[in-house]
N, C-alpha and C positions, 0 to 999 in steps of 0.2 A: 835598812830599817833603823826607826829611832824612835825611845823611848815615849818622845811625842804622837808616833804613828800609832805605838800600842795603847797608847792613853784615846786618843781617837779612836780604834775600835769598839770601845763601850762606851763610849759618846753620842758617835755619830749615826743615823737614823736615817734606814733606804728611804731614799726618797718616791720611790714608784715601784709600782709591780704588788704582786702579790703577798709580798712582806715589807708591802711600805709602812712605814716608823715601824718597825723595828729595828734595836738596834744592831748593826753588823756582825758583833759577835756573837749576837743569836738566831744568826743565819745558818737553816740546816745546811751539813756538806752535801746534801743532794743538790741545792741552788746554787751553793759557790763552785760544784764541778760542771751545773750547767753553764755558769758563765765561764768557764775555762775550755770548755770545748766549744759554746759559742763565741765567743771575745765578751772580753772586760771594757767594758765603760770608757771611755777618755775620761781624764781629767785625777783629779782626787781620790772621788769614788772607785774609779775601776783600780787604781793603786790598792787602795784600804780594799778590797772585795778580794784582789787577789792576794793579798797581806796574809788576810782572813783563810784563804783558800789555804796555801799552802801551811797553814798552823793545823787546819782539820786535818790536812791530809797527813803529814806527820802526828798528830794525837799532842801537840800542845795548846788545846786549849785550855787547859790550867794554868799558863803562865798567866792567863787575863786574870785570875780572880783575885789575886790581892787589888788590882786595880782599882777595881769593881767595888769591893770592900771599900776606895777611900772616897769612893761617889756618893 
């Protein structure tokens, strides 16, 4: 993980599904553990998704919010 991955989570914007544009970090951990028991994405996204995944499942989503703040 790198400091640009985390700048990506509140950037970057699902592109399909039921919370498309929204962005990643505001993806509830009910959908980032569905895609964890279903498989993650190839590519980028399924990176940032499971990124995202394991931050909820440990309880750091607050490390995003100064980010956030510089958006």
């Amino acid at each position: 993980m790198q400091v640009q991955d985390l700048e990506r989570l509140v950037s970057v914007t699902m592109p399909f599904g039921k919370y498309k544009d929204r962005i990643i970090a505001d993806l509830p951990g009910n959908y980032l553990n569905w895609f964890a028991r279903e498989g993650f994405p190839r590519g980028e996204l399924g990176r940032l998704l499971a990124l995202m995944h394991e931050m909820d499942h440990n309880g750091l989503r607050g490390l995003l919010e100064p980010l956030r703040e510089r958006r």
